[in-house]
C-alpha positions, 0 to 999 in steps of 0.5 A: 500500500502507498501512503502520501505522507505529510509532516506540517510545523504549525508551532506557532513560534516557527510560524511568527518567526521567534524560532526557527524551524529546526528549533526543538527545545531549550537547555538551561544554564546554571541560572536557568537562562534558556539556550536554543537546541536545534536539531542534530542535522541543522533540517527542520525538526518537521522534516526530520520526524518525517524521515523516521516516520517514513523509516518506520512505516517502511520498514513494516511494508508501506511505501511512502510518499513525501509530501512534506509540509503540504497541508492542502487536503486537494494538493495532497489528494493530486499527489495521492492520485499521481502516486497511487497513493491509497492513504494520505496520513497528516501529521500537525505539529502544533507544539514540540518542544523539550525544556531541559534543566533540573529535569526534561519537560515536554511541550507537545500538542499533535494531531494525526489524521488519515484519510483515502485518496480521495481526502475523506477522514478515516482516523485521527488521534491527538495528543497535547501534554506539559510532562516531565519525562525525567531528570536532565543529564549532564552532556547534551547527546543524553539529552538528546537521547531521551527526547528521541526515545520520548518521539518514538514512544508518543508516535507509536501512542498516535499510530497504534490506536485502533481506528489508526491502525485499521485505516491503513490496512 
């Protein structure tokens, strides 16, 4: 089966131009004044959650079809009927964004949709959440660690709900 797939940054501090779109969180010193940390690859971090997410379903059997950052349902439903695309999967990122200092804090607000070829709904999980995910390390590719292990954690949550799963058999 091929799915159209499309990872779109709506975090509204990328979208007015406070941060940047390859920003993923903040590291604080000493005194908790906050650093920006952005993405190990220098991409947008939307971009980058699109290749793992690409690499996941891939792996179990899907060909995927990068449609990155699209959000217009009618474009996507072009590129899914050019592609033979029988799926279209819409991620919406509204927030993500780790705050790391005496402990790790995760900001996150998405939205997962899946919809045929033609853009008609068929599923759809959120999620939005402030938690802690754990104390901070000393050294920033730990940090980096958990807040990784944290995406592959909340992804699988969005992907394996039921409705979700059934939507893309």
């Amino acid at each position: 089966r091929t799915l159209i797939l499309s990872v779109v940054d709506l975090r509204a501090y990328v979208l007015d131009g406070d941060k940047e779109p390859n920003f993923v969180g903040l590291q604080r010193g000493g005194f908790g004044n906050p650093f920006d940390v952005t993405t190990m690859s220098g991409r947008p971090m939307t971009e980058d959650m699109s290749i793992s997410i690409t690499d996941s379903l891939e792996d179990v059997g899907y060909r995927v079809v990068d449609a990155q950052g699209e959000s217009n349902i009618d474009n996507l439903t072009r590129i899914a009927a050019d592609e033979d695309g029988s799926r279209i999967v819409l991620l919406q990122v509204h927030d993500w964004k780790s705050d790391i200092y005496m402990s790790t804090t995760l900001h996150c607000d998405m939205r997962l949709q899946v919809l045929d070829g033609d853009g008609e709904m068929l599923a759809e999980n959120q999620m939005r959440f402030v938690q802690a995910i754990g104390g901070a390390h000393m050294g920033a590719e730990k940090n980096s660690q958990t807040v990784s292990d944290e995406f592959a954690r909340r992804m699988g949550y969005l992907f394996n709900k039921k409705e979700v799963r059934s939507a893309l058999e």
